[in-house]
N, C-alpha and C positions, 0 to 999 in steps of 0.2 A: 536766693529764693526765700520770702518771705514765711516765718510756720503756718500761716491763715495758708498759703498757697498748697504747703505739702501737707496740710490736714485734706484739703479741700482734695487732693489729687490722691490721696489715699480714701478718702470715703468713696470716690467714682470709679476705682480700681477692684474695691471690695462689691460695689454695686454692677460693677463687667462680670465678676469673677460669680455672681451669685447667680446672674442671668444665665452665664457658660455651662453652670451644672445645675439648671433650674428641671431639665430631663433625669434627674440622676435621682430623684423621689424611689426609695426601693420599695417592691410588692412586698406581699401580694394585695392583689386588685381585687375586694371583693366581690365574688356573683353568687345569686341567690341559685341555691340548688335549682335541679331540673323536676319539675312537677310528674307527677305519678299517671304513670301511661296507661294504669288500669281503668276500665267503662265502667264499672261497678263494682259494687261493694262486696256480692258475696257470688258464690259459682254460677248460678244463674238469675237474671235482669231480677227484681223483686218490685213489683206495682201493684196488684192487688194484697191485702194483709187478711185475708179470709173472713168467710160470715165466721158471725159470733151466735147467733141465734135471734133470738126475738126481742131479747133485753136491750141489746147496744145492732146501732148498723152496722156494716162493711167498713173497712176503711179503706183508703185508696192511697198510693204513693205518687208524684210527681217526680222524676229525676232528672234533675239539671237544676232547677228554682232554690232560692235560698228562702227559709224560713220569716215569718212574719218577726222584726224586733222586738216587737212586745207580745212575745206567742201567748204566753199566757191569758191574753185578751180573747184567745178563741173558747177559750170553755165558757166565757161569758158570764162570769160570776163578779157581781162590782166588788164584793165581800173579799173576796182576793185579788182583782185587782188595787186594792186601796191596803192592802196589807205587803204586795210586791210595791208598789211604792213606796211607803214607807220604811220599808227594809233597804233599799236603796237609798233613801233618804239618811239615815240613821244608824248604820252597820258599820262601826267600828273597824273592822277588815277595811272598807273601803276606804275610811279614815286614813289608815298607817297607806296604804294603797297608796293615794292619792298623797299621803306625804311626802314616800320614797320616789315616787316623778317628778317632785316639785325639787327633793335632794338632786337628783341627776341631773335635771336640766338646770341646777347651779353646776354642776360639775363642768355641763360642758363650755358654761360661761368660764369655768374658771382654767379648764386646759384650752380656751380658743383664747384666752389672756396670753399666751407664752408666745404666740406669733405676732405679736407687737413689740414696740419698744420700750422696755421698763425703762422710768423714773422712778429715783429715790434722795431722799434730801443726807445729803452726808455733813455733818457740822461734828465738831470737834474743840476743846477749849484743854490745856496741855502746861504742867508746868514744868521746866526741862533743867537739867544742870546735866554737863558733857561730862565723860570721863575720858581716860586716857586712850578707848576702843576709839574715840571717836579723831581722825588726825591727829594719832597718836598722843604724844606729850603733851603736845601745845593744847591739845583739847580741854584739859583739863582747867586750863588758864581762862576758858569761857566762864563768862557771868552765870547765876542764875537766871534764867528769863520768862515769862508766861508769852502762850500764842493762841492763837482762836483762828480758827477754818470757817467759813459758812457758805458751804453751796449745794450741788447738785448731781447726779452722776445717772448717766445714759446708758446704759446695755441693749444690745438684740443680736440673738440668733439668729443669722439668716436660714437654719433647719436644712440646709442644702438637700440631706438623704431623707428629710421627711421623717423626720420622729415626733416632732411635737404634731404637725399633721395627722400621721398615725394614732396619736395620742387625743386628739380631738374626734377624729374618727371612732376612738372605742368608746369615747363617754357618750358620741352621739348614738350608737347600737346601743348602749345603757339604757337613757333613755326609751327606746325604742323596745329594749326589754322590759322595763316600769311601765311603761303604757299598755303592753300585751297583761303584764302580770292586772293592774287594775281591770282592763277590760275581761279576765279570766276569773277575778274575783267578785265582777257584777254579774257573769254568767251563774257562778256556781251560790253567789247568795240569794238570785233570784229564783235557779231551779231548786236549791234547798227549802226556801220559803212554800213553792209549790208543793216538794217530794212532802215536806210536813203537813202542809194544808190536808195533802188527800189522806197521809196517816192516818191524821184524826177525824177525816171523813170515813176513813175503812174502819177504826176501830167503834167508833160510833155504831156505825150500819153492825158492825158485829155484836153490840152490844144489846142492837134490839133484835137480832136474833135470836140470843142469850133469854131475851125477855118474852117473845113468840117459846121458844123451849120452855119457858118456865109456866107460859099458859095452858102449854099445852100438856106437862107433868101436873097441872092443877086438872086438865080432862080428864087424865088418864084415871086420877087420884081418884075423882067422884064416881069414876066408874066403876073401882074397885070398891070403892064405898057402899054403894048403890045395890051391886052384887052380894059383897061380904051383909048388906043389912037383908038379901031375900035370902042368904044360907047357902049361895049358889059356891062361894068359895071361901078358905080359910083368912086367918088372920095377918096367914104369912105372907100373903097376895098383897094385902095395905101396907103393910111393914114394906113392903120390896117395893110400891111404890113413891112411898116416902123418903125411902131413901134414895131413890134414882133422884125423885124433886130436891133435897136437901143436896147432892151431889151435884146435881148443875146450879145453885146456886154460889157452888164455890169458883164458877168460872168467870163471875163476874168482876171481882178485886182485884186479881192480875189485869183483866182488859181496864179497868179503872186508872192501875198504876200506869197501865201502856200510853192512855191517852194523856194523863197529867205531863208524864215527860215525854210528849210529842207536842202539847202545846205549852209548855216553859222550854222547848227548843222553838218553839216560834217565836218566842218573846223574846228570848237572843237574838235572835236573828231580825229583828224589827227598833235592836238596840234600846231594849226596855228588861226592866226587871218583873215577875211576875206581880208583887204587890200594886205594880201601877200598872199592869195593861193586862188586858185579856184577849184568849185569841176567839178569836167568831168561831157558833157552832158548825162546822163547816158539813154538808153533806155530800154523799154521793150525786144522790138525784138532783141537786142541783146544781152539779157541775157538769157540761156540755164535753161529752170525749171530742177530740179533732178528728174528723174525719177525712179533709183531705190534706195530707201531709206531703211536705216542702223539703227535699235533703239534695246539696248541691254535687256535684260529681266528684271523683276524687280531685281531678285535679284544681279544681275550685276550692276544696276542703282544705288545703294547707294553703289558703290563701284568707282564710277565713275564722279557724281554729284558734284561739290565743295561746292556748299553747304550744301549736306547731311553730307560731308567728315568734313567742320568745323564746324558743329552740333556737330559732334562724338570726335571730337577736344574739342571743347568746356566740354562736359559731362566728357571727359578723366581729362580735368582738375577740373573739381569738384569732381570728385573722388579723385584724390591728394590731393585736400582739404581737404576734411574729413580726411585720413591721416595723413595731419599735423594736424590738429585740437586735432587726438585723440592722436598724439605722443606725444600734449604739456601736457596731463595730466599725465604723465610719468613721472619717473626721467632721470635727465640728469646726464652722466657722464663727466668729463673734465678735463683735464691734464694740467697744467702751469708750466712753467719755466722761471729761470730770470736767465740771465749772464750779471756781471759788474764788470768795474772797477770805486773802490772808493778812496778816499783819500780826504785830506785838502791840500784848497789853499797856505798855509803856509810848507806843510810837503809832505812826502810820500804818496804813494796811493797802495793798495792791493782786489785781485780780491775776490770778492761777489757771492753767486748764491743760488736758493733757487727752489725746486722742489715740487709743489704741486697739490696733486689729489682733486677733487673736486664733490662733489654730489651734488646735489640740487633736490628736489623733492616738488611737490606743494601739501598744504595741504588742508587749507581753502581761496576759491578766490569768496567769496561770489556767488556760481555757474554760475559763469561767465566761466569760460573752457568747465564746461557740459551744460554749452547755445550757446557757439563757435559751440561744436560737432555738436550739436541736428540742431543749421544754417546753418552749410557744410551738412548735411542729406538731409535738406527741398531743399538747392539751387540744392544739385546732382538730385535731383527729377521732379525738377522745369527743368532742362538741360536735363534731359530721354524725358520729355513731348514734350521740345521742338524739341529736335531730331524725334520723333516719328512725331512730326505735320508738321514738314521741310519733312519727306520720307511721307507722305499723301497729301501732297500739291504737292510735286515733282512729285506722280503718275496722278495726277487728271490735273495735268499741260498737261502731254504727253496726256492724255485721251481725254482731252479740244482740245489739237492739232490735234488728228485724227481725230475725231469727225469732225471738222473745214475743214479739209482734203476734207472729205465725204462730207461734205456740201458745198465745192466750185466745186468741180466736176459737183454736180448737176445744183448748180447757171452759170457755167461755161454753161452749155447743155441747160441751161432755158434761159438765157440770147442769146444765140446767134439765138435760134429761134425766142426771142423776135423783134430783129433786123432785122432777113429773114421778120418775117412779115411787119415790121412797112416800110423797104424799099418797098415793092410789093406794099402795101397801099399808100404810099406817089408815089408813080409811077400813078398808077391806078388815083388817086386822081387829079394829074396835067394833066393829060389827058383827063381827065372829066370834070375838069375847060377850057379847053380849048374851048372844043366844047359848053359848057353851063349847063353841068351836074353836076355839084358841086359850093360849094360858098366856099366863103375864109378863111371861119371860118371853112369848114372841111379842106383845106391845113392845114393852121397853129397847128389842133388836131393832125392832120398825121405827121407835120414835128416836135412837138414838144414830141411825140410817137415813133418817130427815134430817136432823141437827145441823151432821156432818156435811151432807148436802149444800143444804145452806149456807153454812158457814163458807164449806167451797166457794159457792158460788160470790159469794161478797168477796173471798179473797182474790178471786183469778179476774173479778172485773175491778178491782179497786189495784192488780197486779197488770193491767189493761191500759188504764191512764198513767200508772207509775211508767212503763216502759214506752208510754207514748211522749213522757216528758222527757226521758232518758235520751229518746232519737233525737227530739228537738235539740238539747242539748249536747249530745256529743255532733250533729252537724253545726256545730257555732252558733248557736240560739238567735240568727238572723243579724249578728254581726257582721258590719260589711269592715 
């Protein structure tokens, strides 16, 4: 039998043998968890989110619909739509983002490489003198000689139990995990762009209330003035009003510092430095609340969510692991070949090659393979829990959000009656002082019983669209 025949009759043997245990790929088999059997999000159905009063409308809930992609498009502000794009455009985060998926999806080019067949050039140049190791005595009786190799050499795994498989499998869940993280890092740098926008809408609006107080400590002041010049009251009365005015002027330079680092966090987040950009004066009254709101049901939400999606990512790959862990207790099969040309420096050269199958199987590795197994087991476990505690924290997020919903509605309706009254009182109150029926210590209770009001009132409705973007966001921001 010629060797061309018994190469050839060994490669087709190897090629039966790979077919025979082509079944024999070990689990486990990944499947995506079981979707969450609860109808809604919190004890009982939540659709209407309560009047607010007369400032803001109703808002109303939808359940089952996914949110609009580009939510932020319903408050209808071009001012912030062109600042969410650009932040998207320009944000650093999404940068690294979008580089570590471009890393993994080499990865998984470079472990679906190991299910083919490597080539590699093997050459060799050698200059030899024998000694007596070599056919004893006489060895030594050889010349000095120079030789030179120049060829090629063949390897493949056939993976019989499926490890390099497994192995491609987990860079592909990688992947799959990089893609959730970028889409998780354009959720949260376009809701942060929003959360900031309205900051320094809320601090603003605070600030001219600050300034409505300061107007109205300049009434109270001429009042006192007015009086103290007809002899009606002493001097203590202007002193005590001066100082309440000089007092709430010190409320301004904190709200000042508030808004500066609320908009140089915008300016990060639009990937600019403050010297070159500035953020628009953004306001309340010009941003549109949403009033009817999109949140899909649970079990559409962990379909939805980027970070439940990279949880499931994550676990996907711990099941690959185990996987490989249990393929390496297996044997391996493996095919080599070499093609060369050989000869001496001095002489002729004549072609070389050599074909060889190969087993390898592990026998004793002091149970260090079934300690691998048994730590790809505990980590796949350790990755369920986590998945499971990311979709309970994801429900309890939207829950926290309605909830918060319902309770600024109410604050919205409490607070503006707080202000109907504290205005009528502070009315009542200067008019009383005028004629001699009040002292100045009930103004200043009155005026600083409207401030507060006020101020309420800017917070719990600028705390109104804050937790209206919060739901948007924790229901997947319209990510499908």
């Amino acid at each position: 039998m010629t060797p061309n025949l018994k190469a050839t009759r060994m490669a087709a043997l190897g090629v039966l043998l790979t077919g025979a245990l082509a079944g024999c790929v070990v689990g486990p088999n990944f499947l995506s968890p079981a979707t969450s059997a609860d109808k809604t999000y919190t004890g009982s159905p939540v659709t209407d989110l309560g009047a607010a009063g007369s400032v803001d409308h109703e808002q109303h809930l939808t359940l089952g619909a996914a949110p609009d992609a580009h939510w932020w498009s319903s408050m209808h502000s071009t001012d912030l739509d062109k600042v969410v794009a650009l932040a998207l455009e320009n944000n650093h985060t999404l940068e690294a983002a979008r580089a570590n998926l471009a890393r993994a999806a080499e990865d998984v080019i470079a472990a679906n490489g190991g299910r083919y067949p490597q080539l590699d050039s093997a050459s060799s140049v050698a200059r030899t003198r024998y000694g007596a190791s070599f056919l004893g005595p006489e060895g030594s009786t050889y010349p000095i000689f120079s030789a030179y190799s120049v060829g090629a050499q063949v390897s493949y795994d056939f993976d019989v139990f499926g490890g390099i498989k497994r192995s491609v499998e987990q860079s592909k869940a990688g992947v799959t995990y990089q893609q959730e993280q970028l889409r998780a890092a354009k959720l949260s740098i376009s809701g942060n762009t929003v959360l900031q926008a309205l900051q320094i809408a809320s601090v603003r609006a605070q600030m001219q209330v600050v300034a409505h107080v300061l107007e109205s400590d300049e009434k109270t002041l001429a009042l006192v003035q007015a009086a103290r010049a007809a002899g009606a009251v002493s001097e203590i009365d202007v002193l005590t009003a001066i100082s309440q005015r000089d007092s709430d002027r010190t409320l301004l330079p904190p709200m000042r510092q508030e808004l500066d680092v609320a908009q140089d966090a915008l300016t990060v987040l639009v990937g600019r430095s403050p010297y070159s950009w500035s953020a628009p004066e953004f306001s309340l009254d010009a941003l549109d609340l949403p009033l009817q709101l999109q949140l899909s049901l649970p079990s559409e939400l962990v379909r939805v969510r980027p970070d439940i999606r990279a949880a499931e990512a994550q676990l996907h790959a711990a099941s690959a692991a185990v996987g490989i862990a249990t393929a390496d207790m297996y044997p391996r099969i493996t095919l080599s070949a070499a093609f060369a040309e050989q000869g001496l420096s001095s002489g002729g050269s004549a072609p070389a090659w050599n074909l060889i199958g190969g087993l390898t199987a592990p026998i004793f590795h002091g149970g260090t393979l079934s300690a691998e197994r048994r730590a790809a087991q505990d980590a796949y476990q350790a990755a369920l829990a986590d998945y499971q505690q990311t979709v309970l924290n994801s429900f309890a997020q939207v829950a926290d959000t309605l909830h918060g919903l319902e309770n600024d509605a109410s604050a919205m309706q409490s607070q503006q009656q707080a202000l109907a009254t504290a205005d009528a009182a502070l009315r009542l109150i200067r008019q009383g002082y005028s004629v001699g029926n009040a002292g100045i210590v009930q103004i200043l209770t009155a005026q600083r019983l409207e401030q507060l009001a006020e101020l309420g009132l800017v917070q719990a409705r600028a705390q109104r669209y804050a937790d209206t973007v919060k739901l948007l966001l924790a229901s997947g921001g319209g990510l499908t």
